[in-house]
DOGU-135742 format. One record per residue: residue in three letters; x negated, y, z negated of N, C-alpha, C in turn. Coordinates in pm, whole numbers, padded with zeros to 5 digits, always signed. Example, Ala and Ser with C-alpha at 12.3 -4.5 7.8 and 13.67 -1.06 7.14 Angstrom:
<rs>
ala-01319-00569-00780-01230-00450-00780-01320-00330-00780ser-01285-00225-00708-01367-00106-00714-01290+00003-00787
</rs>
This chain:
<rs>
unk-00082-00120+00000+00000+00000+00000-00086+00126+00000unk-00209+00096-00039-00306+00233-00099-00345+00273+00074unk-00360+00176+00141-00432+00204+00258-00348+00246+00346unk-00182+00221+00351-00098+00243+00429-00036+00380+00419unk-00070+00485+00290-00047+00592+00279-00124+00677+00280unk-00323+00638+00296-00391+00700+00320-00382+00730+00466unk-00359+00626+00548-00330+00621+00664-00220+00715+00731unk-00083+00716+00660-00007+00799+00708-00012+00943+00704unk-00121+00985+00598-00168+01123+00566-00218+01196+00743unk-00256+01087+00793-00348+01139+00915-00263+01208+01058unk-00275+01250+01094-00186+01357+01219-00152+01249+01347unk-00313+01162+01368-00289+01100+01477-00181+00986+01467unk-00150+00904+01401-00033+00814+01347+00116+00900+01387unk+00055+01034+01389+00178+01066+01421+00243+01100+01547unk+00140+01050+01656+00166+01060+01808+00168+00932+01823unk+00182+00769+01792+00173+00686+01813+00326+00669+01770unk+00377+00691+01672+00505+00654+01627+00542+00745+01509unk+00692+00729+01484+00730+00794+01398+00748+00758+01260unk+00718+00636+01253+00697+00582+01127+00899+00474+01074unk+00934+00523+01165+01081+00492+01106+01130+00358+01202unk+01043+00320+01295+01050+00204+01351+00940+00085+01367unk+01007+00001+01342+00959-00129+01291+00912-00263+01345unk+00826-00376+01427+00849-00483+01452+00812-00575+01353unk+00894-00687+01415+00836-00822+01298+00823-00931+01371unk+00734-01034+01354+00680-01110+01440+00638-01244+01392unk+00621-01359+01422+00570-01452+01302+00404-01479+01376unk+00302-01515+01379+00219-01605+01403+00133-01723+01338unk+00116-01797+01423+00098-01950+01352-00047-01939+01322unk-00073-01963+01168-00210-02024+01138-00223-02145+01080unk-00322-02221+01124-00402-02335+01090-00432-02425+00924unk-00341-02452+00892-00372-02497+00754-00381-02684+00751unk-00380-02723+00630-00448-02867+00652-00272-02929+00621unk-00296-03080+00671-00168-03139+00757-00094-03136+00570unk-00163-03166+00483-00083-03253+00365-00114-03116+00235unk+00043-03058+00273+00072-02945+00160+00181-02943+00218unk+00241-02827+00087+00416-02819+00087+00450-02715+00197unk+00328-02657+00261+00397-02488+00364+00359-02585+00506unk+00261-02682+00527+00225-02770+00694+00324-02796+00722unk+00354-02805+00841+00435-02874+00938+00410-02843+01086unk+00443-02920+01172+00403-02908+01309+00481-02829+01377unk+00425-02733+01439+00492-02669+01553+00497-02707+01657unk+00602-02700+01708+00674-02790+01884+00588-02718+01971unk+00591-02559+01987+00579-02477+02069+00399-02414+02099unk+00308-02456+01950+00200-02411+01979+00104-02524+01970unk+00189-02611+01875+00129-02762+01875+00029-02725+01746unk-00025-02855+01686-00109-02853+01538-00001-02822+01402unk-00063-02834+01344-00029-02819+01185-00057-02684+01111unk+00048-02609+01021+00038-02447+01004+00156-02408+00991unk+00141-02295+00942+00237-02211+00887+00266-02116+00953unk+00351-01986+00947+00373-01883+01032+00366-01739+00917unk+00252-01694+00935+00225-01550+00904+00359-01454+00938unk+00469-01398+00936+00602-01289+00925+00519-01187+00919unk+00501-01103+01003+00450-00952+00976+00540-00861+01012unk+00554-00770+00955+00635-00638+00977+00540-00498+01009unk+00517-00462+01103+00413-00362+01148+00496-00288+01210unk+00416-00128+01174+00455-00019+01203+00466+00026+01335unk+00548+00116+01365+00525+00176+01505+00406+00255+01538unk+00358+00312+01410+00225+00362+01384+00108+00263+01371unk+00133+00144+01367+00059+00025+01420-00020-00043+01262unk+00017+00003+01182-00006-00056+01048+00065-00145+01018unk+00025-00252+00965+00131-00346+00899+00146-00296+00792unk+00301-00365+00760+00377-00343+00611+00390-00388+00529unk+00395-00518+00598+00449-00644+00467+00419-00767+00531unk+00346-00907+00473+00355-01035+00553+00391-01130+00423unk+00481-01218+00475+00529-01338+00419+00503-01487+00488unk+00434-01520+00426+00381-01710+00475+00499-01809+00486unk+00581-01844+00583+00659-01916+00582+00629-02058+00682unk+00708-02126+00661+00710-02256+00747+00747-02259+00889unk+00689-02339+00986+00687-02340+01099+00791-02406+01164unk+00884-02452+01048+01066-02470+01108+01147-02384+01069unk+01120-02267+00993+01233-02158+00946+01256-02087+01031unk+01389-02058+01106+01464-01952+01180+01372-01786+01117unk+01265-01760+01175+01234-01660+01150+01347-01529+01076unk+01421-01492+01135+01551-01394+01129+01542-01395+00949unk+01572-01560+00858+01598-01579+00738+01514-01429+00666unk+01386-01428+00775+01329-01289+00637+01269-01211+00674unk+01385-01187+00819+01307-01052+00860+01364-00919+00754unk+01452-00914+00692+01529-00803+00611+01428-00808+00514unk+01332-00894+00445+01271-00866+00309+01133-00778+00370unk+01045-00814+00456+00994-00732+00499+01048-00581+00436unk+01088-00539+00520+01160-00386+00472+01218-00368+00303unk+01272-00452+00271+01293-00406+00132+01198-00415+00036unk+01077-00529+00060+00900-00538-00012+00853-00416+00019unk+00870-00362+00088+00804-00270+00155+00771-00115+00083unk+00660-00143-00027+00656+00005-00130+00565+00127-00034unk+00548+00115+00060+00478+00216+00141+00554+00343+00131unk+00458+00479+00208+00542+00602+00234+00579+00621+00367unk+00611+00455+00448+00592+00459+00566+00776+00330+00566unk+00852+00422+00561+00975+00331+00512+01071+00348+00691unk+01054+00224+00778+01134+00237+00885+01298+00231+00866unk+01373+00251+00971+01512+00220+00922+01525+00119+01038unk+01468+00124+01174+01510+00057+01302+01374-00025+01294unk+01453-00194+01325+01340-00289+01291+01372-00386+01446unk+01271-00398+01539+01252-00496+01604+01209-00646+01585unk+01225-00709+01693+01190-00874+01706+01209-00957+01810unk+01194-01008+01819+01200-01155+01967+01339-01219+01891unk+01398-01308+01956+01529-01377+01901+01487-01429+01815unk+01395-01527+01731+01384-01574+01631+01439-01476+01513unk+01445-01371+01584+01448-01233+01425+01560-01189+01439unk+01674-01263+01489+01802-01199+01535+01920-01380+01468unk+02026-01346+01400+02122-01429+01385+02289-01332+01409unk+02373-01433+01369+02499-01325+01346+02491-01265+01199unk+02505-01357+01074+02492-01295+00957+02339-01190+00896unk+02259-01224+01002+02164-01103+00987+02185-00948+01051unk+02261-00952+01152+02284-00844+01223+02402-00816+01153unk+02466-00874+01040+02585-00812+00952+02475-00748+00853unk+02436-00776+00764+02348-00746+00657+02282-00651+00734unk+02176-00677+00812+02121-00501+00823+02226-00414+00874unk+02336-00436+00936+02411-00348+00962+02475-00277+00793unk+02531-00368+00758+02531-00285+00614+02449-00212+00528unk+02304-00273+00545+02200-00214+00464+02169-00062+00537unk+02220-00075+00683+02184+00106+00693+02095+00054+00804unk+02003-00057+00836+01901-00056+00938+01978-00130+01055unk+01935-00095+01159+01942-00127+01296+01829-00220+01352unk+01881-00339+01398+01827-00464+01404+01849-00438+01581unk+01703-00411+01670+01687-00412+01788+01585-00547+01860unk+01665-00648+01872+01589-00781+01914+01591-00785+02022unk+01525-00822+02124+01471-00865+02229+01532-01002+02254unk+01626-01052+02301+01710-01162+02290+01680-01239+02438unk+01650-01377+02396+01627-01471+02528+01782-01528+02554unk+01799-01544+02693+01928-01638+02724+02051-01577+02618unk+02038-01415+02634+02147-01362+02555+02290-01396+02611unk+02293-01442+02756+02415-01504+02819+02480-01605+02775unk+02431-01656+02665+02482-01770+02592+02561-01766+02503unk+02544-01651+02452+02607-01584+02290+02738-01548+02315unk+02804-01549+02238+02939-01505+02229+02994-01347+02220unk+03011-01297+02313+03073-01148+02307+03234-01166+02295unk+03239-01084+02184+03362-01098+02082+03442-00981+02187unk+03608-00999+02170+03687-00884+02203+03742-00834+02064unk+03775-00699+02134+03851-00661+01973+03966-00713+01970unk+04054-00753+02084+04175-00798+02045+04221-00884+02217unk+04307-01018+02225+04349-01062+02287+04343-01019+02436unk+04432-00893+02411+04489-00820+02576+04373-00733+02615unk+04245-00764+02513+04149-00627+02642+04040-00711+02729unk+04079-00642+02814+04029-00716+02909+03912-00569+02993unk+03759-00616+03093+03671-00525+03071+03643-00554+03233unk+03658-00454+03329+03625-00459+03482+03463-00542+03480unk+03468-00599+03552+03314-00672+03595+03285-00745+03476unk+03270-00735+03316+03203-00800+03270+03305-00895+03151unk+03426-00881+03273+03524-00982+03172+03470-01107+03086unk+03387-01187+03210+03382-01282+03207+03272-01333+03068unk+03215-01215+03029+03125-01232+02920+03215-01253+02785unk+03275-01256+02736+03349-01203+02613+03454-01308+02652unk+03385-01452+02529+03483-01559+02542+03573-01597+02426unk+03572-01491+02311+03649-01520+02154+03680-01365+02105unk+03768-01371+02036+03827-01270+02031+03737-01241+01821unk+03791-01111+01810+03714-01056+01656+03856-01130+01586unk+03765-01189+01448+03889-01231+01342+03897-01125+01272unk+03990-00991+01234+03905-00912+01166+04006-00974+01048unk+04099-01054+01009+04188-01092+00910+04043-01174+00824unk+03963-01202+00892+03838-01264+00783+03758-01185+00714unk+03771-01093+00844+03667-00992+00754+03706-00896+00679unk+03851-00861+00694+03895-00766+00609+03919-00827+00474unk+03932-00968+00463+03966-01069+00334+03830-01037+00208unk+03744-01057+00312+03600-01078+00189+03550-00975+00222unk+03561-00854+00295+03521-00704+00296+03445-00701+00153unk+03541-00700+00036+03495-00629-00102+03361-00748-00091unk+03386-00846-00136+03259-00960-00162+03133-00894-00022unk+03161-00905+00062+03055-00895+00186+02948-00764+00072unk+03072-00647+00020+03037-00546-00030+02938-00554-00120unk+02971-00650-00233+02900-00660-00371+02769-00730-00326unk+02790-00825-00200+02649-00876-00213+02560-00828-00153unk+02584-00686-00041+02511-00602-00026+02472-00490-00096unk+02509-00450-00231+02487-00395-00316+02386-00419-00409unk+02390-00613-00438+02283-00636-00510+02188-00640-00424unk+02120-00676-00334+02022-00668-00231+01974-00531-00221unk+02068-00418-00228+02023-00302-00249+01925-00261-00413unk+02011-00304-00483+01965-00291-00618+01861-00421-00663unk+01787-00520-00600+01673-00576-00572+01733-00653-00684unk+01839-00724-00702+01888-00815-00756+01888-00969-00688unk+01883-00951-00536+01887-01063-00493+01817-01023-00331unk+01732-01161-00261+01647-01145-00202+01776-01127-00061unk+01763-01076+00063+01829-01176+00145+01833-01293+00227unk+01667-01318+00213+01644-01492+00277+01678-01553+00121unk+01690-01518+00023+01779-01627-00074+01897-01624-00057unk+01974-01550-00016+02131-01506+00014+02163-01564+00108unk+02085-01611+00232+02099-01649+00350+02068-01795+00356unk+01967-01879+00299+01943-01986+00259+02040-02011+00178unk+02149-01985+00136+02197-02050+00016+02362-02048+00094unk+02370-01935+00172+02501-01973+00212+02512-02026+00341unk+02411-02043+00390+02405-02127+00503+02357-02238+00541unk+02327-02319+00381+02362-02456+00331+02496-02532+00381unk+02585-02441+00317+02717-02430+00350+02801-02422+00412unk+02738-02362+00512+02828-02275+00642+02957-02285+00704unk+02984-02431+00704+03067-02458+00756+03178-02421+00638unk+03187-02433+00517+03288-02480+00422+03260-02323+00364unk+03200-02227+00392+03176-02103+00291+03235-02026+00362unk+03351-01978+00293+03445-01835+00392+03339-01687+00363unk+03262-01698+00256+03161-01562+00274+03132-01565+00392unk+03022-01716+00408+02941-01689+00512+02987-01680+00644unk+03127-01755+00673+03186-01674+00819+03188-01544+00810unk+03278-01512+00722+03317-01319+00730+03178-01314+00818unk+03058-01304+00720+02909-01206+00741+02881-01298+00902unk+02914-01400+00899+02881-01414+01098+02955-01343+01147unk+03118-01341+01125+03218-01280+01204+03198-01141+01215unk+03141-01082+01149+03063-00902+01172+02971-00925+01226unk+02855-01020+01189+02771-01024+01254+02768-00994+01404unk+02866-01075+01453+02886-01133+01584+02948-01004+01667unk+03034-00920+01574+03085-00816+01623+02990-00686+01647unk+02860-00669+01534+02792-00557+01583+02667-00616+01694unk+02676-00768+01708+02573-00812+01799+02645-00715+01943unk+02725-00797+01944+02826-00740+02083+02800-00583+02121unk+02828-00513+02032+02802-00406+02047+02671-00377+02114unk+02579-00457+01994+02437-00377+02050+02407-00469+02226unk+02443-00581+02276+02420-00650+02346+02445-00568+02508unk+02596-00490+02447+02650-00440+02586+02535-00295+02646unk+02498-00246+02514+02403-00116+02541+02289-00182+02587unk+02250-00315+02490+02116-00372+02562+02111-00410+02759unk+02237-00462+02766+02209-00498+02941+02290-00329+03004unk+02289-00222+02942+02315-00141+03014+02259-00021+03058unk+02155-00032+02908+02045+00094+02903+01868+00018+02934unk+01820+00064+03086+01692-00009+03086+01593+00065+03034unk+01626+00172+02938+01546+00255+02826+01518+00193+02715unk+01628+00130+02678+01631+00123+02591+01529-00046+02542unk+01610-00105+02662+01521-00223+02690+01356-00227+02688unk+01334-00155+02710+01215-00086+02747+01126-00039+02595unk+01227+00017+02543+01163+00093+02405+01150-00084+02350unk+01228-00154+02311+01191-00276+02265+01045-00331+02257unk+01079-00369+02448+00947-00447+02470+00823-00408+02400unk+00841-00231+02421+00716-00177+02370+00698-00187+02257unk+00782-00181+02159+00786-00186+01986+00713-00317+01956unk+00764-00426+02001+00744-00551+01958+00659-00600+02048unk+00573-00570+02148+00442-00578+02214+00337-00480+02041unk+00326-00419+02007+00270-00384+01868+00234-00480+01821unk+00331-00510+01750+00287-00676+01644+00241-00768+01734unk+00272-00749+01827+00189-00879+01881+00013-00848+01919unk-00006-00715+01964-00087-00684+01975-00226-00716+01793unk-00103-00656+01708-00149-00698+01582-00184-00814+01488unk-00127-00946+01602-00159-01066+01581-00338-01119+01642unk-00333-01029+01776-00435-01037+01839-00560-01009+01771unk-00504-00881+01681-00620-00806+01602-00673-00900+01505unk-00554-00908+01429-00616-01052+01348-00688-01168+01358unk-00652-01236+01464-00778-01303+01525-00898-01281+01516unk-00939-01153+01544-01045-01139+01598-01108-01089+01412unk-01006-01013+01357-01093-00984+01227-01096-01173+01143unk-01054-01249+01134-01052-01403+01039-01105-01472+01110unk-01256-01429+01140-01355-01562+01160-01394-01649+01108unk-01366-01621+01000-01437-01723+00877-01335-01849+00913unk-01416-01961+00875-01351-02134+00822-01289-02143+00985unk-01330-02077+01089-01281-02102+01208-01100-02089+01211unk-01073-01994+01127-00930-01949+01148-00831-02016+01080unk-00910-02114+01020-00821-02252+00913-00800-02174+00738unk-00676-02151+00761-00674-02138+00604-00644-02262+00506unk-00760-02311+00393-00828-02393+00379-00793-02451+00255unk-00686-02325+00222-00665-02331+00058-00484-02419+00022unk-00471-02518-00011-00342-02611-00009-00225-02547-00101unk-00254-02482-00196-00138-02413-00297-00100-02273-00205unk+00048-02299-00203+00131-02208-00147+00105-02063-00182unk+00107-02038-00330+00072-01889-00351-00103-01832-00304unk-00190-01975-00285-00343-01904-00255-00330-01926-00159unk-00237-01966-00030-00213-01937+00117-00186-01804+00148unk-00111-01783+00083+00004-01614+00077-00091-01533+00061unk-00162-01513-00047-00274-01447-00113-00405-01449+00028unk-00433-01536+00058-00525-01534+00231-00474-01434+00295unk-00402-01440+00325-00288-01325+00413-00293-01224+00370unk-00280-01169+00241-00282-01051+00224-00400-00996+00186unk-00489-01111+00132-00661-01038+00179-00688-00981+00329unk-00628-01087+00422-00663-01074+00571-00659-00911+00593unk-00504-00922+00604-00431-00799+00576-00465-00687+00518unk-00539-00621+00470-00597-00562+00365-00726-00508+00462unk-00761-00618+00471-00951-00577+00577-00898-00536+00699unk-00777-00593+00742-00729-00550+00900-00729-00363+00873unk-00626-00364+00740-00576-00217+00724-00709-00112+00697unk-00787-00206+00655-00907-00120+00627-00978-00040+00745unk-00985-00154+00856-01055-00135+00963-00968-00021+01051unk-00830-00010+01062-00704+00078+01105-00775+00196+01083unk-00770+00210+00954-00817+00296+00886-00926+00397+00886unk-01032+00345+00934-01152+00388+00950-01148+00419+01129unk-01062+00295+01196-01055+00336+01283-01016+00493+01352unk-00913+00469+01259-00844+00607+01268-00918+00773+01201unk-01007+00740+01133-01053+00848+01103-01179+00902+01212unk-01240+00784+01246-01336+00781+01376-01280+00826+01510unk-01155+00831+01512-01102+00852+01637-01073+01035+01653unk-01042+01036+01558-00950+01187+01464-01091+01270+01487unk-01202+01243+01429-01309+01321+01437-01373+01289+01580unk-01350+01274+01631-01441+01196+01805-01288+01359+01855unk-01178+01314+01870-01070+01431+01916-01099+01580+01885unk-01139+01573+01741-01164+01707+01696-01315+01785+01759unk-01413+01700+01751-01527+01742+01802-01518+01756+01960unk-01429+01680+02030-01379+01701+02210-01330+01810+02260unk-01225+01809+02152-01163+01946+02166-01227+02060+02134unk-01331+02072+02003-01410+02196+01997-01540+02208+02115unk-01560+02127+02145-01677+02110+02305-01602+02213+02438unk-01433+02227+02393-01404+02224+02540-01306+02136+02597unk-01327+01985+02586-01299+01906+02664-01085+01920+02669unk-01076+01895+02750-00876+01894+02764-00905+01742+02677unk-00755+01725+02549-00769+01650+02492-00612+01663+02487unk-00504+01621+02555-00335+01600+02555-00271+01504+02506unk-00183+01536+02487-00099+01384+02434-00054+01282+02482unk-00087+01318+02601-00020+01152+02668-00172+01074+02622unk-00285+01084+02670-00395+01039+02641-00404+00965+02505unk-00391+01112+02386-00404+01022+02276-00270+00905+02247unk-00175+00936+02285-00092+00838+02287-00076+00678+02276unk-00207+00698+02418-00237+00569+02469-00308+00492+02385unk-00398+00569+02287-00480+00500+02213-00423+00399+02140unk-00495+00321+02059-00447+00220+01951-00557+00243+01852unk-00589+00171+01711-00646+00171+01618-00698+00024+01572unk-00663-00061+01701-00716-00196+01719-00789-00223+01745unk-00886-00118+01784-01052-00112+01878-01126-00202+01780unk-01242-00274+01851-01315-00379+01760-01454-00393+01844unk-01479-00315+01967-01626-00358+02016-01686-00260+01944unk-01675-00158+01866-01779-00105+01806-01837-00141+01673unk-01736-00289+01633-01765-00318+01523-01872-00431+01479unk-02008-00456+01440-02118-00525+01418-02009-00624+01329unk-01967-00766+01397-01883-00835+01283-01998-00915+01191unk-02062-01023+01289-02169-01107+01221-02292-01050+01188unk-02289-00882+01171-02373-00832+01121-02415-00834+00971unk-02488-00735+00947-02561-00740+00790-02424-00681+00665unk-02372-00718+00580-02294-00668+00526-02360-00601+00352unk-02423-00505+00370-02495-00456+00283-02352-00367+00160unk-02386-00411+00060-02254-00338-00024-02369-00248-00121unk-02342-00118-00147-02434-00015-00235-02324+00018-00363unk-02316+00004-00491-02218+00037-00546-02243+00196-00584unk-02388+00219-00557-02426+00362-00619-02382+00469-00461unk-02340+00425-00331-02290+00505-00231-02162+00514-00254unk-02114+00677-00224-01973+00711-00225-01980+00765-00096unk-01875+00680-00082-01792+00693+00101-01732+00847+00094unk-01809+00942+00240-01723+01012+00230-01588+01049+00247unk-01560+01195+00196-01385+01173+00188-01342+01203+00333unk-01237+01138+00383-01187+01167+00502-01110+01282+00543unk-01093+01358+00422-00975+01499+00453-01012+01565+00596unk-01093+01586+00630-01187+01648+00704-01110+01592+00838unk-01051+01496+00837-01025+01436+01011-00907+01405+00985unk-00824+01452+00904-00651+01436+00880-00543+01484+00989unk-00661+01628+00991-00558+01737+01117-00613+01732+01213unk-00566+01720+01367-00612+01719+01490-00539+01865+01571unk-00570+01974+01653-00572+02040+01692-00409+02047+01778unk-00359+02136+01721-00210+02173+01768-00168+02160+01858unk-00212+02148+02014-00223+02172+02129-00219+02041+02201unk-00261+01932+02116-00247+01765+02090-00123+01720+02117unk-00064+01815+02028+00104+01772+02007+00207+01860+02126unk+00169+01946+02214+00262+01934+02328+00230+01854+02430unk+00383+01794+02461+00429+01700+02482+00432+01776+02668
</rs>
């Protein structure tokens, strides 16, 4: 958290994104076959777990959770954001379909955030009508069940209370979601929260195949984290990428060391970049915003990895204030 608000102090973070949008992403790491988090993945093949990251539009991560390599991702994409003690608090959170259900797109719809997924074979899904007789030129044919709203108006109050405790950090929502979707079939909560679900999917689905902006802003959001998976790679050389350690909480704990040195490197990146702009611009040089735009804070060939790692406890790093502000003229657009 210390690094994610030193970070947001800085000007350039603030031409990359606005801080209020979000992706989340899982990637698979390497752990040994016989512990309680292994299991095999179909899709990348080997034994491992899936790293959940929630990274910024400003390209910082937020929050990562170690989960299993058969969990419906979606179960926790909402805790991301509510773990989330940064000064870097999104409201609009991206993802690939794994990060998309019906009762998840109810819950962040209640919680206030806007759940923008990137949906495969969205032609499959069910686009709800509001009622029997409406019928829609050209895209009738999409919209094969009509809204129950007699369900949802039933458990409205309940839908209510249990988004209240989730607010008030009484209850997780991948515990809320794991627990009633044990059930599913026999739990009238958990329809209601699909049956909204399903209704603000619709919504967002029809803007998704209608706005190729918007489509667009996606790809780009959630190309980030992935980019930020990449980064990682390249910073966890050690043990050849195998996290080595069998107890669930010193798996988790890997991760957020990882995590930590990634943010570090962001970090520095970003102050190296900030002063390289500032000194360009006092030379002379045209220094605009589409340019810095383009940049990222993922850069890594200037970094000596298998080099000498000399630690001085008697050197104090200087302070970075000095490369916070970048030159006004940056920021027209």
């Amino acid at each position: 958290m210390i690094e994610e608000n030193a970070f947001n102090r800085f000007s350039l973070p603030s031409i990359w994104g606005t801080g209020k949008r979000a992706a989340a992403d899982g990637s698979k790491f390497e752990i040994y076959e016989n512990n309680l988090h292994s299991e095999y993945h179909i899709r990348y093949g080997g034994y491992g777990g899936i790293a959940y990251h929630h990274v910024s539009d400003k390209y910082i991560a937020l929050f990562t959770h170690f989960i299993t390599c058969g969990v419906w991702e979606a179960v926790y994409i909402l805790d991301g954001l509510l773990k989330n003690l940064s000064d870097i608090q999104p409201d609009t959170l991206y993802a690939d379909t794994q990060g998309q259900s019906g009762p998840v797109f109810a819950i962040s719809y209640l919680l206030g955030i806007k759940l923008m997924p990137r949906i495969r074979n969205w032609k499959d899904l069910s686009f709800l009508r509001p009622s029997a007789d409406s019928t829609y030129k050209f895209i009738d044919q999409l919209f094969k069940d009509v809204v129950n709203w007699n369900l949802i108006q039933l458990h409205w109050y309940d839908m209510m209370r249990v988004v209240l405790s989730i607010k008030a950090g009484k209850v997780m929502p991948s515990t809320l979601l794991r627990k009633l979707s044990s059930y599913s079939r026999k739990n009238r909560l958990y329809q209601a929260f699909l049956e909204l679900g399903k209704v603000v999917r619709t919504m967002f689905l029809l803007e998704y195949i209608s706005n190729a902006k918007m489509r667009s802003e996606i790809t780009a959001i959630t190309n980030i984290v992935e980019k930020y998976h990449h980064f990682l790679d390249w910073v966890f050389f050690g043990k050849d990428g195998v996290i080595t350690e069998n107890d669930p909480i010193e798996q988790e704990k890997r991760l957020k060391y990882l995590d930590l040195v990634a943010s570090a490197v962001v970090l520095q990146n970003t102050v190296d970049m900030s002063l390289a702009i500032q000194t360009l611009t006092a030379q002379g040089y045209p220094v605009n915003h589409r340019f810095v735009a383009a940049l990222s804070p993922y850069l890594t060939g200037h970094i000596k990895r298998y080099g000498d790692y000399v630690v001085n406890l008697q050197n104090i790093p200087q302070p970075f204030e000095a490369a916070i502000s970048l030159p006004s003229e940056i920021f027209e657009i």
